[in-house]
DSSP file (Angstrom, degrees, kcal/mol; ACC not computed):
  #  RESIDUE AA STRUCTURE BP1 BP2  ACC     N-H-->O    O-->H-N    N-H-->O    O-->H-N    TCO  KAPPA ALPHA  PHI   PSI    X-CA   Y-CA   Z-CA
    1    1 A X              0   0    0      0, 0.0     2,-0.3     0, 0.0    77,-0.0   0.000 360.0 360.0 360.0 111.4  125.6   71.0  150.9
    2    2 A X    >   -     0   0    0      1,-0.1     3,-2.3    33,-0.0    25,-0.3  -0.911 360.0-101.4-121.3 127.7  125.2   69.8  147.5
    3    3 A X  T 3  S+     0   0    0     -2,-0.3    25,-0.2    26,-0.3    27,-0.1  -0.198 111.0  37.3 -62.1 151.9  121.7   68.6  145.9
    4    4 A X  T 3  S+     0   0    0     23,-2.1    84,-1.7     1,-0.3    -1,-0.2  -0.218  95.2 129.4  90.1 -37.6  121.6   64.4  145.9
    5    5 A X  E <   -A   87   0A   0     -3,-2.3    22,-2.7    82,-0.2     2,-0.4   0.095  54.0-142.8 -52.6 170.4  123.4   64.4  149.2
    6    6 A X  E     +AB  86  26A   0     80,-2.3    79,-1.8    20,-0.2    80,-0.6  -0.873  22.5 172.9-113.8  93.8  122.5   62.6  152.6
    7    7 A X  E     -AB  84  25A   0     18,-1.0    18,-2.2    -2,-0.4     2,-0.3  -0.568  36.9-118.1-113.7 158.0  123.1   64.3  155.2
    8    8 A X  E     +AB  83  24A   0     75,-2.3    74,-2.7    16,-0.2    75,-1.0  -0.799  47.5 178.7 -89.2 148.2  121.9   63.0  159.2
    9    9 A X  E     -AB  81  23A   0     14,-3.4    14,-1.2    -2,-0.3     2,-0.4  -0.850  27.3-122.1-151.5 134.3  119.2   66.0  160.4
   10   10 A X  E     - B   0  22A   0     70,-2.0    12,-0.3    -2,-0.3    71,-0.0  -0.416  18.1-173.3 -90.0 140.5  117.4   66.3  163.2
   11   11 A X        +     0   0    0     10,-3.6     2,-0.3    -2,-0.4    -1,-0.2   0.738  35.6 142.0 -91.4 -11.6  114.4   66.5  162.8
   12   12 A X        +     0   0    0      1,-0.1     2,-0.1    68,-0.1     8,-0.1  -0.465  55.3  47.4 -60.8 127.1  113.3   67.3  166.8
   13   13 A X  S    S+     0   0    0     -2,-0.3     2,-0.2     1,-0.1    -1,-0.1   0.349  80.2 175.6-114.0 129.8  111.3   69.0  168.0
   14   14 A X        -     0   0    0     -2,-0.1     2,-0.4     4,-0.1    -1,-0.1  -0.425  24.3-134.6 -96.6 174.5  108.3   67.8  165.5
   15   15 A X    >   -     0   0    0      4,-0.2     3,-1.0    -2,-0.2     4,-0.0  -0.986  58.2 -46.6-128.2 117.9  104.7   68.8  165.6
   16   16 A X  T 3  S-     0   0    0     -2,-0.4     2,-0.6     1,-0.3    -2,-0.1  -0.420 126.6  -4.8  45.1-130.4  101.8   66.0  165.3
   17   17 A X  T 3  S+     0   0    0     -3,-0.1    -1,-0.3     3,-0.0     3,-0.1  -0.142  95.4 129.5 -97.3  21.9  102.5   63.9  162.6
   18   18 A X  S <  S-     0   0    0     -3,-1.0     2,-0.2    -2,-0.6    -4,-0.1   0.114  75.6 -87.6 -98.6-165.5  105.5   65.5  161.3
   19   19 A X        -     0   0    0     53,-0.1     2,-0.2    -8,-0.1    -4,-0.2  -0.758  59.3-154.7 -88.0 172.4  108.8   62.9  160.7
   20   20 A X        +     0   0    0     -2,-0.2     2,-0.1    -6,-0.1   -10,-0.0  -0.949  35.7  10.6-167.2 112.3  110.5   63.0  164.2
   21   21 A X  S    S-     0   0    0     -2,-0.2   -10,-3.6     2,-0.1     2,-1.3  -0.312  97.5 -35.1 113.4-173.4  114.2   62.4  165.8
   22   22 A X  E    S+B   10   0A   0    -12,-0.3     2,-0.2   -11,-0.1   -12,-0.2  -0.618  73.2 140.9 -77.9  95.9  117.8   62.0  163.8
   23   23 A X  E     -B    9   0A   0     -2,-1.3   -14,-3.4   -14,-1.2     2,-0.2  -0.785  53.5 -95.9-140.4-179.8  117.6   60.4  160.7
   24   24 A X  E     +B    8   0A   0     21,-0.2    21,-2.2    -2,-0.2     2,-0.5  -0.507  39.9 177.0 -91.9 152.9  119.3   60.8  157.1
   25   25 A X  E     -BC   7  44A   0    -18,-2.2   -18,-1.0    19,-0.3    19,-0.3  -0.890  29.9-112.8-156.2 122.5  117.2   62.8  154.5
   26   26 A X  E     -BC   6  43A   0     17,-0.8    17,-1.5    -2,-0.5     2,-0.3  -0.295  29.8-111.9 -58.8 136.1  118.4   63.7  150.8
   27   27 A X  E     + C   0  42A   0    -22,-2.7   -23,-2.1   -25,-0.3    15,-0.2  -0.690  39.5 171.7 -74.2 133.7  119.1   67.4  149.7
   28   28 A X        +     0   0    0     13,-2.2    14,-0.2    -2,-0.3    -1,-0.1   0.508  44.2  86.8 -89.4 -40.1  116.4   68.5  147.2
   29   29 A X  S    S-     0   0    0     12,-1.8     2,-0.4     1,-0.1   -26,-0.3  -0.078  84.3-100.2 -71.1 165.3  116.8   72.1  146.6
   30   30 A X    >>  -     0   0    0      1,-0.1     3,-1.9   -28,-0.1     4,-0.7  -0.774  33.4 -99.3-106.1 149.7  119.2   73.0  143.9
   31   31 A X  T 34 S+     0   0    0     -2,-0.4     4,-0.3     1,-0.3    -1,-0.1   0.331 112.2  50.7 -63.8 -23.9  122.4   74.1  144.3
   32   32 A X  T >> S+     0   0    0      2,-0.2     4,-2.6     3,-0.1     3,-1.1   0.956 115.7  49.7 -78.5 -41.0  122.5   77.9  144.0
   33   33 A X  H <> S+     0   0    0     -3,-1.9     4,-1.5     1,-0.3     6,-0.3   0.883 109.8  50.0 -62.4 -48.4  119.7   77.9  146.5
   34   34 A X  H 3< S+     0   0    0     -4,-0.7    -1,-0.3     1,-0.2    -2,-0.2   0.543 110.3  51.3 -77.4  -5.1  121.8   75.5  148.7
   35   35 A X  H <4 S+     0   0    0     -3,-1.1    -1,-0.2    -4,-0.3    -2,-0.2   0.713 123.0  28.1-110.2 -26.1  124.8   77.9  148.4
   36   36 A X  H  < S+     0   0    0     -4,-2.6     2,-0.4     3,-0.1    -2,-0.2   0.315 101.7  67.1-119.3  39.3  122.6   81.0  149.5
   37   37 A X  S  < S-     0   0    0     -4,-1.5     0, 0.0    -5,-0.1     0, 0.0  -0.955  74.1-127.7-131.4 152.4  120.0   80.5  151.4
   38   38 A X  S    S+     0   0    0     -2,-0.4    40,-2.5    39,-0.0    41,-0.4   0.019  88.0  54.4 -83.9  28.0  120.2   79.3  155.2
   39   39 A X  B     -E   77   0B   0     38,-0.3    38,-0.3    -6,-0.3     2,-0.3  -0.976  67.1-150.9-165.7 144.7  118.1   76.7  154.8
   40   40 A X        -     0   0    0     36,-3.1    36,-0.3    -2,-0.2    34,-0.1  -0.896  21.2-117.6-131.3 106.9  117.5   73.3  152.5
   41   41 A X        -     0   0    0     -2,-0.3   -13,-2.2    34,-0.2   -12,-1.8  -0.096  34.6-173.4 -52.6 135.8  114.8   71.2  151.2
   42   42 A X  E     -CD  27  74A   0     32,-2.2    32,-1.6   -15,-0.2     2,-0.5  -0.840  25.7-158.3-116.1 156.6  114.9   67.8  152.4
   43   43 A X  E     -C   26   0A   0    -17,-1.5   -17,-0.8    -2,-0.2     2,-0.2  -0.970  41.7-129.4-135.1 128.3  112.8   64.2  151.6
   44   44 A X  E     -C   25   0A   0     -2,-0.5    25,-1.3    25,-0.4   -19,-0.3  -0.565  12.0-135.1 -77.5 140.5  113.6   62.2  154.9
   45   45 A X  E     -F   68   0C   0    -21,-2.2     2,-0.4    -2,-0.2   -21,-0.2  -0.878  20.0-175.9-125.0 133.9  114.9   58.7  154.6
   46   46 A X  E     -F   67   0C   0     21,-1.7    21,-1.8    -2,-0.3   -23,-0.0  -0.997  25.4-146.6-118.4 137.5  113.3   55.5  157.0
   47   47 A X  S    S+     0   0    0     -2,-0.4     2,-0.7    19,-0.2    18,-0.1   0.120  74.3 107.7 -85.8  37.0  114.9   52.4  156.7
   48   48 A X        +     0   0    0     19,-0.1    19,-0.1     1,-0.1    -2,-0.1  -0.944  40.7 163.0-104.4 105.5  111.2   50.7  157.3
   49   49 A X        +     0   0    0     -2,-0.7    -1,-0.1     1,-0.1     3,-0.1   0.278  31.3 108.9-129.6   1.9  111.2   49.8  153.6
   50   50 A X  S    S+     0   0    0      1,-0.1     2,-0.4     2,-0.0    -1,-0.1   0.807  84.6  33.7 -49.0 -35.0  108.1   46.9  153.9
   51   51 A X        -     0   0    0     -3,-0.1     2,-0.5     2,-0.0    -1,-0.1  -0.980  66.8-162.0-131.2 114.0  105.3   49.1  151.9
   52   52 A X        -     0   0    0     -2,-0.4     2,-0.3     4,-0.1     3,-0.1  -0.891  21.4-164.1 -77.9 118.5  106.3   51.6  149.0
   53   53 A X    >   -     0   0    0     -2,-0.5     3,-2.5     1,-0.3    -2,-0.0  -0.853  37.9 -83.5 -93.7 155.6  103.1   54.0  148.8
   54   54 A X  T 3  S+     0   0    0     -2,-0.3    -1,-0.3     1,-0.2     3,-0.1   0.002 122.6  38.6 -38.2 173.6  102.7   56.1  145.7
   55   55 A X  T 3  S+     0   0    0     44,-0.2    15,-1.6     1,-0.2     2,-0.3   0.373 100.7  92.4  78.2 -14.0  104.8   59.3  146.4
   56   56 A X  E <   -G   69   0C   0     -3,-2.5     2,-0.3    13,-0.2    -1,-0.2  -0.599  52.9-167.2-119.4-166.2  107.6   57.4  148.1
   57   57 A X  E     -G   68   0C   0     11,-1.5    11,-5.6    -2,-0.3     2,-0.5  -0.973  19.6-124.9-160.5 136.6  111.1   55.7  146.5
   58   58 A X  E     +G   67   0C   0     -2,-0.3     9,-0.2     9,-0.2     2,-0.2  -0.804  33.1 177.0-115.0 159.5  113.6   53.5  147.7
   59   59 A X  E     -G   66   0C   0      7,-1.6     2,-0.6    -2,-0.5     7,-0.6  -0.415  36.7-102.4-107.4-177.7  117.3   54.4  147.8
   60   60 A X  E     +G   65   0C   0      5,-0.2     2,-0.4    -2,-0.2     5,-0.2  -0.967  36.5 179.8 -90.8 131.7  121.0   53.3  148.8
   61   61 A X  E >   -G   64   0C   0      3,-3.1     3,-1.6    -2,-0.6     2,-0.9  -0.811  65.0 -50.8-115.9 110.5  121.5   55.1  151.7
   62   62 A X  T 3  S-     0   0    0     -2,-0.4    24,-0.0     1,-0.3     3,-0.0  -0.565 116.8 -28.8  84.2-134.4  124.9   54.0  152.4
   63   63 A X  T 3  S+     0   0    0     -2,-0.9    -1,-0.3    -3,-0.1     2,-0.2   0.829 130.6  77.0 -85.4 -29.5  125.1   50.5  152.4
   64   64 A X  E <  S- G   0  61C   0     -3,-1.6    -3,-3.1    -4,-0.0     2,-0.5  -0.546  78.1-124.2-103.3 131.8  121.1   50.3  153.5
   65   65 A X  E     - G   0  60C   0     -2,-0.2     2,-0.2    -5,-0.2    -5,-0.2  -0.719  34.4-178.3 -90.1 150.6  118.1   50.8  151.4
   66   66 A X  E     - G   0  59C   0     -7,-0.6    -7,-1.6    -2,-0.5     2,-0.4  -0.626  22.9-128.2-124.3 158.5  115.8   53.5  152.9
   67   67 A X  E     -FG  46  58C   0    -21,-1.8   -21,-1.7    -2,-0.2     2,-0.5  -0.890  17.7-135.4-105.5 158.5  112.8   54.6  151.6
   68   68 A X  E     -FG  45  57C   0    -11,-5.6   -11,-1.5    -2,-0.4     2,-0.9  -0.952   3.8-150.9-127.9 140.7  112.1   58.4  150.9
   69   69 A X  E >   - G   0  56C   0    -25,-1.3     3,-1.0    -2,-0.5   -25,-0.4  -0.661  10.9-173.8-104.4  93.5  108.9   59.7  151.9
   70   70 A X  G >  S+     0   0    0    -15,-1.6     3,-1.4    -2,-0.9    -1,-0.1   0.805  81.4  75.7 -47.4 -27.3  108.3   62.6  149.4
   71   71 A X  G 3  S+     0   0    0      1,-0.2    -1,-0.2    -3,-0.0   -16,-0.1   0.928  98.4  54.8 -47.5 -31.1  104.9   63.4  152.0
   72   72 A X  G <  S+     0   0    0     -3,-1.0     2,-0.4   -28,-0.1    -1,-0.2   0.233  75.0 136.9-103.2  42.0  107.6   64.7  154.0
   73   73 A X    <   +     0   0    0     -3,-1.4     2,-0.3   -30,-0.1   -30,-0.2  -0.397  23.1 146.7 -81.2 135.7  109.5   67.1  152.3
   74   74 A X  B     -D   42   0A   0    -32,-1.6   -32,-2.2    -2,-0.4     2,-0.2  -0.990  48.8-103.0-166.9 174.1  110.5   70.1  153.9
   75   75 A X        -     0   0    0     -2,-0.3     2,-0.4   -34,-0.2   -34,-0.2  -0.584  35.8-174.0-114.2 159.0  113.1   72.9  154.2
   76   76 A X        -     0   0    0    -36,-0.3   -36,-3.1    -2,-0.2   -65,-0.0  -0.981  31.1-106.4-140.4 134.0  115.1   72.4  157.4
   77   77 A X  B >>  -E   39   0B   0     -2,-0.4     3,-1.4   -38,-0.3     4,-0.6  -0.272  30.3-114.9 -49.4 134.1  117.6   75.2  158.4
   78   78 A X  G >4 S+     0   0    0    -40,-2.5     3,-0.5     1,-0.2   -39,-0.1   0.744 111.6  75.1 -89.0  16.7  120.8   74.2  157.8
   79   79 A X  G 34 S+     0   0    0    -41,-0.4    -1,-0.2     1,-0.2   -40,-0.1   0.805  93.1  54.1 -30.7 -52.6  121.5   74.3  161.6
   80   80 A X  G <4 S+     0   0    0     -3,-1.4   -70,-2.0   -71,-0.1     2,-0.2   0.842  88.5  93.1 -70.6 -26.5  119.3   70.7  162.1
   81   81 A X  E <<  -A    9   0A   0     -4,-0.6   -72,-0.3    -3,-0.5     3,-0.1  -0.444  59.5-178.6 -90.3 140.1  121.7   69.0  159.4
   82   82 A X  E     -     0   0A   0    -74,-2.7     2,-0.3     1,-0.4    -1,-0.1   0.833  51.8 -24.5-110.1 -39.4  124.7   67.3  161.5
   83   83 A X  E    S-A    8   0A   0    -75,-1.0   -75,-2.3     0, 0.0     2,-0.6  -0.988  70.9 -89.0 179.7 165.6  127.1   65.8  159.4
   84   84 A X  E     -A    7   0A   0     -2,-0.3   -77,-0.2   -77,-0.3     3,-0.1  -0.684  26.6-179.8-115.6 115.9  127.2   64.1  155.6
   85   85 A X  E     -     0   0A   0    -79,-1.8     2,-0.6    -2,-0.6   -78,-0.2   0.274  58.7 -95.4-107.2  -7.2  126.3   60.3  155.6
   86   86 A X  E     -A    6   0A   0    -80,-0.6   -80,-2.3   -25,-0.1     2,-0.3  -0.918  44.7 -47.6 126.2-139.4  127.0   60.4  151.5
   87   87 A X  E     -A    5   0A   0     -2,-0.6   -82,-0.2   -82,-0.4   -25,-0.2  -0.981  38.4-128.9-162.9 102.1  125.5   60.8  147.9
   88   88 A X        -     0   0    0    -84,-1.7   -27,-0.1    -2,-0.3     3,-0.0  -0.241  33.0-116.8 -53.3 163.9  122.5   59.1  146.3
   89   89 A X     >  -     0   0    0    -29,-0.2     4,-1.4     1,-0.1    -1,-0.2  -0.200  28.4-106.3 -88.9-153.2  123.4   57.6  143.0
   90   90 A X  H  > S+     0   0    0      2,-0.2     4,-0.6     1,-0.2     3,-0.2   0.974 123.8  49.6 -88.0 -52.3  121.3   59.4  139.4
   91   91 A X  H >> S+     0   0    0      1,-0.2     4,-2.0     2,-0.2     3,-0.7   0.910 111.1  45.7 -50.9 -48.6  119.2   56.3  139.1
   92   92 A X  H 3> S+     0   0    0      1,-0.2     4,-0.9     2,-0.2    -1,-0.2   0.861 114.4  50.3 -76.2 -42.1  118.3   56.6  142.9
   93   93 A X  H 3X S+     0   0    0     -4,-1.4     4,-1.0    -3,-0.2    -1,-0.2   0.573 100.8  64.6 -71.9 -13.8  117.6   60.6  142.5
   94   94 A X  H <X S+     0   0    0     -3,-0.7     4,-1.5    -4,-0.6     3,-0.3   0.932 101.2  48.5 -54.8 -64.8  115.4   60.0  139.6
   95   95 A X  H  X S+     0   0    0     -4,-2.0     4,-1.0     2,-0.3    -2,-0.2   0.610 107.2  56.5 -71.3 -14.1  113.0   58.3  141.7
   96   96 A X  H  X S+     0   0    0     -4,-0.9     4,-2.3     2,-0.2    -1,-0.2   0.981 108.7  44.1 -51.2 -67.0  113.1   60.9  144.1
   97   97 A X  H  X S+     0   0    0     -4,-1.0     4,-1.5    -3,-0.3    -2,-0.3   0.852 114.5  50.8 -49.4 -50.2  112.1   63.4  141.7
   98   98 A X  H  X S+     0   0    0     -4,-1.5     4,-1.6     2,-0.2    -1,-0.2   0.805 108.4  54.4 -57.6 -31.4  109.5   61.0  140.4
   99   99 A X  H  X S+     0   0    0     -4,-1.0     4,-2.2     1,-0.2     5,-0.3   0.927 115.5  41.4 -53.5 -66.8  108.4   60.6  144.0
  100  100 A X  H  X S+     0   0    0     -4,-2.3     4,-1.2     1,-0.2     6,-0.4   0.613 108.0  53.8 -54.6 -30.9  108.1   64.1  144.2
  101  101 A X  H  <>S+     0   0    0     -4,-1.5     5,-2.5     2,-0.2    -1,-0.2   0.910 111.9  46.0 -60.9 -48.2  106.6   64.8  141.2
  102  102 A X  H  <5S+     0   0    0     -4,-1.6     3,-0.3     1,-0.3    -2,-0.2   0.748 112.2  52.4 -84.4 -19.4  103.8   62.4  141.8
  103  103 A X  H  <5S+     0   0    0     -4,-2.2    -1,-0.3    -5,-0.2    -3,-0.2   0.939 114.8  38.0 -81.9 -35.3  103.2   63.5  145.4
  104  104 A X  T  <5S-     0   0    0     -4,-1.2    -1,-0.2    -5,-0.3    -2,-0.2   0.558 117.1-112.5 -99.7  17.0  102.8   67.2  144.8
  105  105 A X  T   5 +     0   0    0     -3,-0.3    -3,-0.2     1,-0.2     2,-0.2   0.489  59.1 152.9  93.4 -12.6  101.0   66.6  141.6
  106  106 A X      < -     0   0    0     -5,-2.5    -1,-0.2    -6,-0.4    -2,-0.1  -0.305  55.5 -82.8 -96.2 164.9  103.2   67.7  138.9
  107  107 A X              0   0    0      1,-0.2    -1,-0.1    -2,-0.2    -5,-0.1   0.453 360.0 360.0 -40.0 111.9  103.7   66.8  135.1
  108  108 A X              0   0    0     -7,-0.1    -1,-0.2    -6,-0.0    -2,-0.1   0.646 360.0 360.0 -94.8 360.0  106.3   63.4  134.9
C-alpha cells in the first residue's frame, strides 16, 4: 500500500454523515507510515462529479473521473481496504494535496 494508490475500501459500517459502502479512495499517508502502521489515511472517491466544492479534486480513477472529497479524509485500518483498483497520476495527486491543504486550512 503505496501513497497515490486507489485501492476499493469499505467504508461500512458508517456513522451519520460519514462516506458510506465500497468505493475507491486514494492513499494519503506517506509511505513509511503505510509500511508500519496498521492503518492508512484515505480521501474517498465518488464518481458524482456535477459540483467541485472548495476542498474537493477530480481524478482518473481508472478509466472514470471521480471526485475526491478531502472533507472526508480519514484513516481506515488496513483491514476495510479490499483490493488495488490503481495509481493516480502526479498532476492528479497535486490536486489532492491542494484539496487537502485548502480543506484543513494549511499554507498552499
Amino acid at each position: 500500500m503505496v501513497r497515490g494508490e486507489i485501492w476499493w475500501v469499505e467504508f461500512d459500517p458508517a456513522v451519520g454523515s460519514e462516506i458510506r459502502k465500497r468505493r475507491p479512495a486514494i492513499i494519503v499517508s506517506n509511505d513509511a507510515a503505510n509500511r508500519n502502521l496498521a492503518r492508512v489515511v484515505v480521501i474517498p472517491l465518488t464518481s458524482n462529479t456535477e459540483r467541485l466544492y472548495p476542498g474537493e479534486a477530480l481524478v482518473m480513477a481508472g478509466s472514470q473521473q471521480s471526485k475526491a472529497m478531502a472533507d472526508q479524509i480519514m484513516a481506515a485500518d488496513k483491514q476495510r481496504l479490499k483490493s488495488r483498483l490503481g495509481a493516480v497520476s502526479k498532476a492528479d495527486m497535486q490536486a489532492v494535496e491542494d484539496a487537502i491543504k485548502l480543506h484543513l486550512a494549511l499554507p498552499l
